[in-house]
PLY file of the C-alpha trace (Angstrom):
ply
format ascii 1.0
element vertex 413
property float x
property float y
property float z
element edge 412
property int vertex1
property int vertex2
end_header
8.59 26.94 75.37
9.15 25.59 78.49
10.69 28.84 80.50
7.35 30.95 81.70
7.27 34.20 79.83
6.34 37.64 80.58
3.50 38.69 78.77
1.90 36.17 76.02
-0.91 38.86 73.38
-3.92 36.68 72.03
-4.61 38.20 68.57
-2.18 38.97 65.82
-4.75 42.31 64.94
-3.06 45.49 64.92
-4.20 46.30 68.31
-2.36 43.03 69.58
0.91 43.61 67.53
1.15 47.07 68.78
0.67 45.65 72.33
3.77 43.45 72.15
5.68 45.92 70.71
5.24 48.00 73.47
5.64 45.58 76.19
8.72 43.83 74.50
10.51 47.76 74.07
10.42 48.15 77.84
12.13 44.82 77.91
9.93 42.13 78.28
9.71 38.64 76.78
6.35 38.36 74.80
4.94 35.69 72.48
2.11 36.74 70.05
-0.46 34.23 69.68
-2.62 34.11 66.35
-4.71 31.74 65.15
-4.53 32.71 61.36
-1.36 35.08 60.80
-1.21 38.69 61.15
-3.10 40.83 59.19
-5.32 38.32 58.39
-8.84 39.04 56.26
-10.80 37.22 58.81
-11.25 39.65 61.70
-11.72 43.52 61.82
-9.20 44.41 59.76
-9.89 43.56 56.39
-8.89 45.17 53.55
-6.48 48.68 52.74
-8.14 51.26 54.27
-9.40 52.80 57.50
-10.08 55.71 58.94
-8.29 58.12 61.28
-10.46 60.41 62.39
-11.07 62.99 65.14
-14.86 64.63 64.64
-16.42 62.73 67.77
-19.37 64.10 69.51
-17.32 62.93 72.52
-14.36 65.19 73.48
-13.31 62.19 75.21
-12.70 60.24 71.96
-11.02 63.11 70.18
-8.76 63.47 72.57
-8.12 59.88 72.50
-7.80 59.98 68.75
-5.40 62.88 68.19
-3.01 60.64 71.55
-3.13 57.91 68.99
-1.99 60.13 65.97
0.74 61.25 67.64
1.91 57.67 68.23
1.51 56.99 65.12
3.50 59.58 63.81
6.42 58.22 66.14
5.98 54.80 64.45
5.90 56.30 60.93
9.54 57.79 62.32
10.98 54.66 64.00
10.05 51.88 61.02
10.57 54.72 57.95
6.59 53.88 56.58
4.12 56.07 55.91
0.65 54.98 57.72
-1.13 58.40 57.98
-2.89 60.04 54.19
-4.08 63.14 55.61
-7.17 63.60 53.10
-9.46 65.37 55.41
-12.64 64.43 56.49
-16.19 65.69 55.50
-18.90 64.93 57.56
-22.37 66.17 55.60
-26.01 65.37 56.16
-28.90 66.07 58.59
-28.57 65.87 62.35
-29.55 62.56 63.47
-30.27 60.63 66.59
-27.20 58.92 67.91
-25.24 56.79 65.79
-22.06 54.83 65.92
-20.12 57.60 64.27
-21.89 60.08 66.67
-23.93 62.94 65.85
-23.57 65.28 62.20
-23.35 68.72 64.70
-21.93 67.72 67.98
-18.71 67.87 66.76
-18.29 71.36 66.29
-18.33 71.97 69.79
-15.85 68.99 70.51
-14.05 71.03 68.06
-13.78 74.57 69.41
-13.20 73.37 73.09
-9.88 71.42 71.72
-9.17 74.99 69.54
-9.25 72.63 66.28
-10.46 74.15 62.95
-12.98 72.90 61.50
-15.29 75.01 58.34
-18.82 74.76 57.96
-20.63 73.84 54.26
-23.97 74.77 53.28
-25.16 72.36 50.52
-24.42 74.23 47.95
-20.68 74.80 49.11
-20.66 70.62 49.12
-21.96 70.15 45.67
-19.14 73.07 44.17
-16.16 71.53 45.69
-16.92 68.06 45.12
-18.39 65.45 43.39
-21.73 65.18 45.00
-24.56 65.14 43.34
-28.61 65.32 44.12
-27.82 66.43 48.02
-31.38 67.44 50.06
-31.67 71.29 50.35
-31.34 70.74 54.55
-27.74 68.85 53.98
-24.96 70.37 55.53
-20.95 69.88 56.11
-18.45 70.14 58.64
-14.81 69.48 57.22
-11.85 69.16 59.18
-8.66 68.95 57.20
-6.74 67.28 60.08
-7.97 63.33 59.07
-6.20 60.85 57.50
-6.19 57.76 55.52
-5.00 54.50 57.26
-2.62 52.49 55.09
-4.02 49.15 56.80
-1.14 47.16 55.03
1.59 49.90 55.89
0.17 49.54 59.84
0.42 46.15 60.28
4.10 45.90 58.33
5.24 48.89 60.44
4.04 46.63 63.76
5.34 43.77 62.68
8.99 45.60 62.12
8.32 46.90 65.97
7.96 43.70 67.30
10.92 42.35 64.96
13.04 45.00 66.60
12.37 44.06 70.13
12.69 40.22 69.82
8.68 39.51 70.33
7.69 35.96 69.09
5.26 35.86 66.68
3.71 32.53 66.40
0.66 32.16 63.25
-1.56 29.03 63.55
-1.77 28.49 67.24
-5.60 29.00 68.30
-5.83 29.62 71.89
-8.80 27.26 73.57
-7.97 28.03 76.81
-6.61 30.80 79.61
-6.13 28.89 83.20
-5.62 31.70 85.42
-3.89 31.00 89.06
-2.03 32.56 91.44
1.41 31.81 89.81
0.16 33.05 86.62
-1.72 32.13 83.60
-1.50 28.39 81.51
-2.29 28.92 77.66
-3.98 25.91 75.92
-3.60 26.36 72.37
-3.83 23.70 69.43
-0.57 23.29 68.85
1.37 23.64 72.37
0.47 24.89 75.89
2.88 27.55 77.64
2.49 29.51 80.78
2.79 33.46 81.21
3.13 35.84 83.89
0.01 37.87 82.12
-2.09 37.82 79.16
-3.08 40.57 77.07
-6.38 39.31 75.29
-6.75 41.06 71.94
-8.81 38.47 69.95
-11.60 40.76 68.15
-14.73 39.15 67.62
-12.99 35.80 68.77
-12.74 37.09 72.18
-15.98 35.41 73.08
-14.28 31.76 72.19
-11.84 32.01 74.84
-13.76 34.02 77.38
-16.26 31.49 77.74
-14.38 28.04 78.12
-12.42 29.74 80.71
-14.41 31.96 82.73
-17.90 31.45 81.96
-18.36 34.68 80.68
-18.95 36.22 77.22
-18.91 40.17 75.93
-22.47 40.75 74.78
-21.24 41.01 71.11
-23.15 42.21 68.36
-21.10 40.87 65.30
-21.68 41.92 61.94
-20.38 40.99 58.28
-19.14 44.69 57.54
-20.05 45.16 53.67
-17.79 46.84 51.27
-17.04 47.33 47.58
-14.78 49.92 44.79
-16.33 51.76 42.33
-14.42 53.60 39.16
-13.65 56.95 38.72
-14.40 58.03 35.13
-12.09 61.19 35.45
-14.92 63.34 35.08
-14.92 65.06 38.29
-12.34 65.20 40.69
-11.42 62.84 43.46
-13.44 62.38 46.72
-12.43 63.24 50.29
-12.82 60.94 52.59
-16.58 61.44 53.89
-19.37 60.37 56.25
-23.17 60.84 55.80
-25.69 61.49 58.09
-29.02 60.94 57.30
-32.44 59.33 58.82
-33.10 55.50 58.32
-35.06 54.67 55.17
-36.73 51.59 53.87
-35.54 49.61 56.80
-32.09 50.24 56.45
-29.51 52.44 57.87
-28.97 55.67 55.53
-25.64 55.93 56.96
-22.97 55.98 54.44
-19.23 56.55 54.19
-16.42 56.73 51.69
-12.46 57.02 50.87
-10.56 58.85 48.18
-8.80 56.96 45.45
-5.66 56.51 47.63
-2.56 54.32 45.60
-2.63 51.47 48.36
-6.05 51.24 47.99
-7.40 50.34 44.26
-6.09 52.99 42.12
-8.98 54.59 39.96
-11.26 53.53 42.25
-13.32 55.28 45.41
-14.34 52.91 48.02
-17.88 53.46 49.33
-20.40 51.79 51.49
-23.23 51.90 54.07
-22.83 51.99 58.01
-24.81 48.60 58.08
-24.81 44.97 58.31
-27.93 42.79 56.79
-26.20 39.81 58.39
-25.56 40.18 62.28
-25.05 37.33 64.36
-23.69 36.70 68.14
-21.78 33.66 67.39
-18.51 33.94 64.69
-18.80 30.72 63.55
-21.84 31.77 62.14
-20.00 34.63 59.56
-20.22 34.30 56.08
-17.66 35.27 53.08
-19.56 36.64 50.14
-20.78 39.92 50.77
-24.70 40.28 51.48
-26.43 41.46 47.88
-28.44 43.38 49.73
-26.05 45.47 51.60
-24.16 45.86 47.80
-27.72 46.73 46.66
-28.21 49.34 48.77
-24.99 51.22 48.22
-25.32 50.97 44.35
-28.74 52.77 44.77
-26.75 55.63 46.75
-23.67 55.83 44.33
-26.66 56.00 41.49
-28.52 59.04 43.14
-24.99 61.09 45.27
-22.04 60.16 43.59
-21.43 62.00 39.88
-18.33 60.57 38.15
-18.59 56.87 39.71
-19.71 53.76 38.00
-22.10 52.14 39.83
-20.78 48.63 39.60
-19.40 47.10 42.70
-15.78 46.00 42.43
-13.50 43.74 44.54
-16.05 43.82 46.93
-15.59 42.30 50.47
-16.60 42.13 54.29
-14.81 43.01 57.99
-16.06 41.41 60.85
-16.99 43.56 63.54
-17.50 43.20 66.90
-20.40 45.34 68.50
-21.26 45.94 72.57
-24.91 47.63 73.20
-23.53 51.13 73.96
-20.76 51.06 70.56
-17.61 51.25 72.90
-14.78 49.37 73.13
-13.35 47.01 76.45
-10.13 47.90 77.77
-9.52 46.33 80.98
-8.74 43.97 82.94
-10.55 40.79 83.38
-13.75 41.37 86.23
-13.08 41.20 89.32
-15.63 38.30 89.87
-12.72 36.17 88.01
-9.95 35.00 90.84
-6.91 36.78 90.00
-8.12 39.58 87.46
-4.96 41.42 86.75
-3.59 38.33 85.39
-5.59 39.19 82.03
-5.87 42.63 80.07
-8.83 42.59 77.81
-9.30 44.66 74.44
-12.32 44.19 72.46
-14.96 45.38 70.32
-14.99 48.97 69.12
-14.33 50.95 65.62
-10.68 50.71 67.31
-8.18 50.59 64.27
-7.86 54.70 64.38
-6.71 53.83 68.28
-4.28 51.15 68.22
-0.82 52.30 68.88
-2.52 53.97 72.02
-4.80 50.90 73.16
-1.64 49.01 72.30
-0.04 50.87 74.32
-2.48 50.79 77.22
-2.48 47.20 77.56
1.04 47.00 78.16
0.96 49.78 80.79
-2.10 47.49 82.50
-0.36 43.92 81.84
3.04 45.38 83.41
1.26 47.30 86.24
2.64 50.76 84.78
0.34 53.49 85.50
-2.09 55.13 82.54
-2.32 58.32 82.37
-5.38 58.75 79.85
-8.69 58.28 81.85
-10.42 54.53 80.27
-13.29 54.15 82.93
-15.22 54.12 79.83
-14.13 50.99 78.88
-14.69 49.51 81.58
-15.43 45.24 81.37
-17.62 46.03 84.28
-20.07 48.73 82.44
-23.61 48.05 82.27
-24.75 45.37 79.18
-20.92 44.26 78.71
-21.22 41.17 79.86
-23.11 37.60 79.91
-22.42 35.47 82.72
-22.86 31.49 82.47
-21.08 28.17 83.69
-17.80 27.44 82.31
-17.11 24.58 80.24
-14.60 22.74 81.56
-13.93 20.21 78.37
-11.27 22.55 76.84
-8.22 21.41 76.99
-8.95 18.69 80.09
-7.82 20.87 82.74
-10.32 23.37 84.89
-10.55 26.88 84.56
-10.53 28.91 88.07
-13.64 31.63 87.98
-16.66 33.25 88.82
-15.34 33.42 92.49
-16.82 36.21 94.47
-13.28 37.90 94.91
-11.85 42.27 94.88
-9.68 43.30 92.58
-5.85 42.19 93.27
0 1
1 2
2 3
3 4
4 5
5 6
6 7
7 8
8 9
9 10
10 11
11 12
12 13
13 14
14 15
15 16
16 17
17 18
18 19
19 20
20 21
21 22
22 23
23 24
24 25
25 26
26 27
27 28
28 29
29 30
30 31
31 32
32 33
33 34
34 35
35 36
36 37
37 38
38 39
39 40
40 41
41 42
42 43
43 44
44 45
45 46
46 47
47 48
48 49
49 50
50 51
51 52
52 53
53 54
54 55
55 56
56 57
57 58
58 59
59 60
60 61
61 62
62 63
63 64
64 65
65 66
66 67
67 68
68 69
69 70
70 71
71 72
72 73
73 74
74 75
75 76
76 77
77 78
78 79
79 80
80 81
81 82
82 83
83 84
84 85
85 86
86 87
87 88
88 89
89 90
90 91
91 92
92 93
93 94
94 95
95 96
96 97
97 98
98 99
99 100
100 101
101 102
102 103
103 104
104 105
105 106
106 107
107 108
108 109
109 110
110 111
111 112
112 113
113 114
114 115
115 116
116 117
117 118
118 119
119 120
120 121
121 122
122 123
123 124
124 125
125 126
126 127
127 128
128 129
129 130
130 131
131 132
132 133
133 134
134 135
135 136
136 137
137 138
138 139
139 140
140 141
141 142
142 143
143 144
144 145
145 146
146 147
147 148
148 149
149 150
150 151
151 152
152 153
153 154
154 155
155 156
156 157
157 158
158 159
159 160
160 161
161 162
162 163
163 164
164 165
165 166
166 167
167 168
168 169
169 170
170 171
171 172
172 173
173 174
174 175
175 176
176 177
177 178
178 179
179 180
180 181
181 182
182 183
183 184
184 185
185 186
186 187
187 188
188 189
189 190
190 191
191 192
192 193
193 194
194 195
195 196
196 197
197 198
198 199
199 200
200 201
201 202
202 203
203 204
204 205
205 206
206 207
207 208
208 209
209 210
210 211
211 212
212 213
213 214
214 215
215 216
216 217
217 218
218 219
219 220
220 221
221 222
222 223
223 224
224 225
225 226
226 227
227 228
228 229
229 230
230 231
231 232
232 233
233 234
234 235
235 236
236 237
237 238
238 239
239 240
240 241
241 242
242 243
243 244
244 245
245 246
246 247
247 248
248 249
249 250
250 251
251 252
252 253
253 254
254 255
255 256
256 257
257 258
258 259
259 260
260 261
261 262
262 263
263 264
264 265
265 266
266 267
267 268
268 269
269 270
270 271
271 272
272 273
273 274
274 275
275 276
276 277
277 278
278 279
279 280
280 281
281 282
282 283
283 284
284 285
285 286
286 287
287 288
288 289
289 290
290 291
291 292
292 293
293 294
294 295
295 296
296 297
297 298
298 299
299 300
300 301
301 302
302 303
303 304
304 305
305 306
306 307
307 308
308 309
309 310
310 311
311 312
312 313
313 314
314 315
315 316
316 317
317 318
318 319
319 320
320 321
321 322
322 323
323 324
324 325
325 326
326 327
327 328
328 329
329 330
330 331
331 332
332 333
333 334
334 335
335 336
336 337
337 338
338 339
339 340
340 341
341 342
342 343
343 344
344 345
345 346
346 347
347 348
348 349
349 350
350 351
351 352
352 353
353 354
354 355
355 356
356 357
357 358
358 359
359 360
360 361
361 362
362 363
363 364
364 365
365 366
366 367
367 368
368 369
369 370
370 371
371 372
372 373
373 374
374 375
375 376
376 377
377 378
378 379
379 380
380 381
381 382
382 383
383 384
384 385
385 386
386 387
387 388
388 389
389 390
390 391
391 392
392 393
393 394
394 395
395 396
396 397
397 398
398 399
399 400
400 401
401 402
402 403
403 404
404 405
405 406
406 407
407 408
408 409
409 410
410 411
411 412
C-alpha cells in the first residue's frame, strides 16, 4: 500500500463495515482495518441476535432508530438478505429510575408525539397472551408491534457484500497500534504494515481506548463489561415468546433488569434466549475480559426463568458473553476527534453505546463526517467533548517509534 488512500475504518464491527460501505459507494478508496476478522466473537457483537427497537424514553433515539430501519430496509433490498424479524417488542414491569434501556412509561409519550401505536397491558392481559408466569399484581406492558429481530449473522454478510460491491479492502489480522495525525493526513501503524490516509474513521468498540491512548493521550472513560448470555428450551407447552424487556427495582445486589428473544431459526431453534441487563465482571481495561461466562450472572437468570418463564427449562445452554463498552451517561461517541488534538477532522470517532440497532445510520454518519458531507440528523449528543467522556493523560510515545502530534491547545479545523 504505498499510494495514500482516502478513508482507512479501524474496526471490522458492523458499525465499521457499514462505514466503508458508505464511503466507498460515493466513490472513495477505503481499507478496513481489523484486528481479528469481521464479525468476530470478541467485541460487541457476539452471537445471532440483537435488538431493533424503537420504545426510547428519548424521542431523540426513536427517531434515530426508525432512520436506521429504514436503511436497513434499503440494505435488505440491495444485497437480497433478510436482517429485520419484526417480532414486536413488550416492554412490562414497574416504573423505574433511569436505566440503560430507559424508563418502563416514558415511552408512551415518545410514542404518541411520533403518531406510533403502541397498546397498553395490565398484568393480567400479559400472563393470557403469553408465557409469563408469577408476574407482581403492579406489572404492566406496553407493546409495540413495530420491533424486530436482528439477524446479527445476516447484518454483517449483507455489509460485507456492500463493501464487496464497492471495491473496499478488507484486511483481517492487522491490529492498529498507532494513528499519527498531521497536516497531510493520518500515518497508520499496524502489526503487520503501516499506510497513510487522508482520514480515519475509528470504529474499534471497546478497543478504542488502545489506540486513543498511544496516540493522543486520551482515553473514553469506558465502563466495559462481560455481557452474560445463555438459551433455554422450549418444551412446546406454551407458545413462543416475543421479544421482551423487564423493568423492575434492583434486588439482592443485582440489577432486576431482564430481557429476552423469541425462538427465531438463526438463532437456536427450540430455544428462547434470555438474560439479565448486568455484568458481575466490569473492568476499564479489555485486556482484562474473560471468556467463560460469570456463574453468577447465569445464576441469576436461572432463578428468573424458574419463577417468570412457564414452558422453559431452566438449564443454561450455549451460553456466552459480548463485550460492551459503557460511558457514565449510557450514550454513544460520534464525532470527531477533540479539538484539543491538532488536526481533529482528520479522525471520526464511534464508540461505546447499545449501537448495533443504529449502524447503517452511524455508518453512515461517519462517512458524511470523514468526507466533510453535511449530516442532517442532529448528533450533539454524541458529542467526544460531553461532560465525563473523556480522560486526559501523556501520550506514550513507544508505539510504533515514531511521535504522535496532540494535546495542542488548537480550534476545530
Amino acid at each position: 500500500m504505498d499510494a495514500q488512500i482516502d478513508i482507512a475504518v479501524v474496526g471490522g464491527g458492523i458499525i465499521g463495515l457499514m462505514a466503508a460501505a458508505a464511503v466507498a459507494r460515493r466513490g472513495k478508496q477505503v481499507v478496513v482495518l481489523e484486528q481479528h476478522f469481521p464479525g468476530t466473537q470478541e467485541g460487541s457483537s457476539a452471537e445471532h441476535v440483537r435488538m431493533w427497537r424503537t420504545l426510547y424514553t428519548e424521542i431523540s433515539h426513536s427517531q434515530l432508530a426508525y432512520r436506521a430501519g429504514d436503511l436497513y430496509a434499503t440494505i435488505e433490498s440491495e444485497t437480497s438478505r433478510k436482517i429485520l424479524h419484526h417480532h414486536g417488542l413488550l416492554n412490562f414491569g414497574i416504573e423505574t429510575d433511569y436505566t440503560p434501556e430507559g424508563t418502563l412509561l416514558t415511552p408512551v409519550e415518545t410514542m404518541r408525539t411520533l403518531n406510533r401505536p403502541v397498546r397498553l397491558l395490565s398484568r393480567r392481559d400479559i400472563e393470557r397472551e403469553y408465557p409469563f408466569k408469577n408476574l407482581p399484581a403492579d406489572y404492566v406492558g406496553i407493546y409495540h408491534a413495530d420491533n424486530a429481530v436482528i439477524d446479527v449473522r445476516s447484518a454483517f454478510i449483507a455489509a460485507l457484500q456492500l463493501c464487496n460491491k464497492y471495491h473496499v479492502r478488507v484486511l483481517p489480522r492487522h491490529r492498529v497500534r498507532r494513528l499519527d495525525n498531521g497536516d497531510d493526513g493520518v500515518g497508520i501503524v499496524t502489526d503487520q504494515t503501516s499506510l497513510k490516509a487522508n482520514k480515519v474513521i475509528l470504529a474499534a468498540g471497546a478497543y478504542t481506548n488502545q489506540i486513543l491512548k498511544p496516540s493522543f493521550g486520551i482515553e473514553l472513560d469506558f465502563l466495559l463489561w462481560d455481557m452474560c448470555f445463555a438459551y433455554y428450551k422450549l418444551d412446546g407447552s406454551r407458545g413462543n415468546y416475543p421479544m421482551w424487556f423487564q423493568f423492575d427495582q434492583a434486588r439482592n445486589g443485582h440489577s432486576n433488569l431482564f430481557y429476552g428473544f423469541p425462538d427465531v431459526p438463526f438463532g437456536r431453534p427450540g430455544f428462547v434466549r434470555v438474560a439479565v441487563d448486568w455484568a458481575s465482571h466490569t473492568f476499564t481495561d479489555v485486556d482484562d475480559r474473560i471468556y467463560a461466562p460469570p456463574r453468577l450472572d447465569l445464576e441469576i437468570v436461572r432463578e428468573f426463568v424458574l419463577e417468570r418463564l412457564a414452558g422453559v427449562d431452566s438449564a443454561p445452554v450455549d451460553a456466552g458473553r459480548a463485550l460492551m463498552a459503557h460511558l457514565p451517561d449510557n450514550l454513544s461517541v460520534l464525532d470527531y476527534l477533540p479539538s484539543t488534538c491538532q488536526n481533529n477532522r482528520n479522525i471520526v470517532v464511534c464508540a461505546a453505546g447499545w449501537a448495533f440497532k443504529f449502524a447503517p445510520l452511524f455508518g453512515d454518519i461517519c462517512a458524511r463526517l470523514a468526507l466533510g458531507l453535511p449530516v442532517s440528523d442532529d448528533i450533539s449528543e454524541f458529542s467526544i467533548s460531553r461532560p465525563s467522556v473523556l480522560r486526559f493523560g501523556p501520550v506514550d510515545d513507544t508505539v510504533g517509534g515514531q511521535q504522535s502530534r496532540a494535546l495542542k491547545p488548537v480550534q476545530d479545523d
